[in-house]
N, C-alpha and C positions, 0 to 999 in steps of 0.2 A: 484463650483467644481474645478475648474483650481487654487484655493486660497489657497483649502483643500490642494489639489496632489502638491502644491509646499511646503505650510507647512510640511508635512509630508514626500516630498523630505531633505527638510533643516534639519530635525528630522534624518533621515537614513545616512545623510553625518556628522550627529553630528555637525551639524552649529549653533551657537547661534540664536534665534528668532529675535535679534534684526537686526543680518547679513542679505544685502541685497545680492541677485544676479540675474540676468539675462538670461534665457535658448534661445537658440540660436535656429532660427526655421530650419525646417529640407528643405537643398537645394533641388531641384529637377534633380541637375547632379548627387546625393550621390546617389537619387534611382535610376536613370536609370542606373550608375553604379553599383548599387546593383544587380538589376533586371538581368545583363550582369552577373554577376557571377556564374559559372558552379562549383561544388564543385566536386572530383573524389575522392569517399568516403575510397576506398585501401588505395590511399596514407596520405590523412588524418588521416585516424585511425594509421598508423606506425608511424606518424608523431605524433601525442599525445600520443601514446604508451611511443612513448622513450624519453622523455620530462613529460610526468604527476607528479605532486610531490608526489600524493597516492603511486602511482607503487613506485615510488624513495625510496619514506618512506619503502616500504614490502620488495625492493631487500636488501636496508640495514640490515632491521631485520633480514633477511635472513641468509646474510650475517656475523651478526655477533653471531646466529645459530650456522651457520658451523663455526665457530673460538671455538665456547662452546665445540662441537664436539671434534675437535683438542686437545682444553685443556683436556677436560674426558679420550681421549686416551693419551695421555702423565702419566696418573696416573699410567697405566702398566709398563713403561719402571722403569730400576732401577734410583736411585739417589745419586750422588755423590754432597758430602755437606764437607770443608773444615772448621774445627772452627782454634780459637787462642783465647787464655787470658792472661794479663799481671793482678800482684795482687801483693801486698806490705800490710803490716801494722804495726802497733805503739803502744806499751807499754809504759803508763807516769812511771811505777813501773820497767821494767826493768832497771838491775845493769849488770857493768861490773865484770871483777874476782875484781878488787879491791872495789866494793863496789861502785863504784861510777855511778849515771846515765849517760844513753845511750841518747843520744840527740838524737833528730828526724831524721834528714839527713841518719847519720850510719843505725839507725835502717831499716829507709826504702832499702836504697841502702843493706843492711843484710839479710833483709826479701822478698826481691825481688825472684818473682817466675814467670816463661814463660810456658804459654801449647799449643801445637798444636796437633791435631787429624783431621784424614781423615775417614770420615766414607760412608759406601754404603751403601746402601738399596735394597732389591731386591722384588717386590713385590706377591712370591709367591703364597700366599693365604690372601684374606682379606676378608672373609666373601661376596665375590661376591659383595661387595659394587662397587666397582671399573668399574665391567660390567652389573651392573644395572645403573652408572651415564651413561656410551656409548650409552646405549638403549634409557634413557629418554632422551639424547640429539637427538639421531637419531629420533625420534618421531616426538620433538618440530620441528627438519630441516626439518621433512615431511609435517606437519602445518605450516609451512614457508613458504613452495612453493607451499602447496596449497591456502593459503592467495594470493601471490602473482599472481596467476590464479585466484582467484575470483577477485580482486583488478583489474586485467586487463580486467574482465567480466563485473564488473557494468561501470568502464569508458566509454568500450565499447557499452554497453548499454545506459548509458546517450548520449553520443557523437553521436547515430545512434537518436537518440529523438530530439537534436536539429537538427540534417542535417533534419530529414522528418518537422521540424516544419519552420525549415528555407523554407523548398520547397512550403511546407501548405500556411504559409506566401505570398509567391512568387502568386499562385494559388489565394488567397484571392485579393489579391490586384487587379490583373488585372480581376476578377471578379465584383469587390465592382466597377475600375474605368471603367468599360463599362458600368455596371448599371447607372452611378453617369450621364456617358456621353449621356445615351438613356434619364435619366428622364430628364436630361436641355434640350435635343431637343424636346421631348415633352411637357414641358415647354413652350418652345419659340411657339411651334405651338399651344397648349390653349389658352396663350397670345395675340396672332396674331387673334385666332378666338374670344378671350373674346370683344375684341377691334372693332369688327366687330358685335357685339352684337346675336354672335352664342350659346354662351356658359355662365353660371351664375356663380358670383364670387365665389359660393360654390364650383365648378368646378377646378378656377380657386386657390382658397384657397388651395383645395383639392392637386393639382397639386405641388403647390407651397410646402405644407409638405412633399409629395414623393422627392423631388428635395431637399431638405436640409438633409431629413432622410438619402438618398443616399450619397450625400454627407458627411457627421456624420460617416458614415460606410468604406467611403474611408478614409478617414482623420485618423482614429483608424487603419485600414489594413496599412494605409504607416509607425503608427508610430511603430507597431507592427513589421510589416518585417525590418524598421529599429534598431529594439530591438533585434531582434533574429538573425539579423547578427551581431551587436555588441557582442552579444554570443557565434559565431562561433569565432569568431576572437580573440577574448580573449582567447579560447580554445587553439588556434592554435598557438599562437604567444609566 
């Protein structure tokens, strides 16, 4: 089992199967410093509020929402538009009075023309185009910020799922290690009575499976609460 889950670790980290490496066992100062940790769920949640990249993603959209806004209302105001053209051209047939061809150069600089125009726009009526786009932008900015209210709902909702699993955790562990610790005393005392020829190695067999099961089950709860604050932290950080 332990061959499979590192297999299939090296698989998830995208590691070549040939790639070796080594998992580092878990200390006993990390849990007890784990174990010490109080999370104050207020400030956590404002604290992944204003930092989540989801949320970040929707205020921009948001954001650039109300700039769509902006632009659709700018379609009302009048427009002032400034042109200019410069224009020349060439006849290989034109003659002068005496008959003679007009070489390129002349003709251009002859035929030389300059326009400029100031024009405005006002936009009195346009088939209501103009305040039908205002409308469907104000829509879209109201589906903007109510994304960005669901988007802070389910964060919230995930983030309130790891703190109770983070606590679960916590609760599990020091369940599993009282268990772990009553079966080895009782262990030790089967033991002490097998030896004494009180009690039959079925007894003592029997015992001996409580006391590993127990064991099995703390060993999974530590690496568990160590998983699920690695979760929080990630979150947080």
């Amino acid at each position: 089992d332990s061959l499979y889950a590192k297999e299939e670790l090296k698989q998830l980290m995208g590691l070549n199967f040939r790639d070796e490496f080594d998992i580092t066992p878990l200390d006993s100062s990390a849990i007890t410093e784990i174990m010490s940790v109080q999370i104050v769920v207020p400030e956590m949640l404002e604290k992944i509020l204003a930092r989540h990249p989801a949320i970040g993603e929707a205020r921009m959209d948001a954001e650039a929402v109300r700039m769509a806004v902006s632009v659709a209302k700018s379609y009302l105001y009048p427009t002032l538009s400034l042109k200019g053209s410069l224009s020349s051209n060439y006849n290989i047939g034109e003659k002068g009075t005496n008959g003679e061809k007009i070489p390129l150069y002349p003709q251009l600089d002859n035929n030389f023309g300059q326009n400029i125009s100031l024009i405005i726009q006002v936009p009195i009526f346009s088939q209501m185009r103009n305040a039908g786009k205002i409308k469907k932008e104000k829509i879209n900015l109201n589906n903007a910020t109510l994304q960005i209210k669901e988007t802070e709902n389910i964060v919230v909702k995930n983030t309130m799922q790891l703190i109770n699993d983070f606590n679960a955790a916590k609760q599990k562990y020091i369940a599993t290690l009282s268990a772990w610790q009553q079966n080895e005393l009782s262990y030790d005392i089967i033991t002490e009575k097998y030896k004494l020829g009180m009690l039959s190695s079925l007894e003592l067999i029997t015992s001996k499976d409580l006391l590993y099961s127990s064991l099995s089950k703390h060993l999974q709860a530590r690496i568990d609460l160590f998983f699920k604050y690695k979760l929080i932290q990630l979150l947080s950080e």
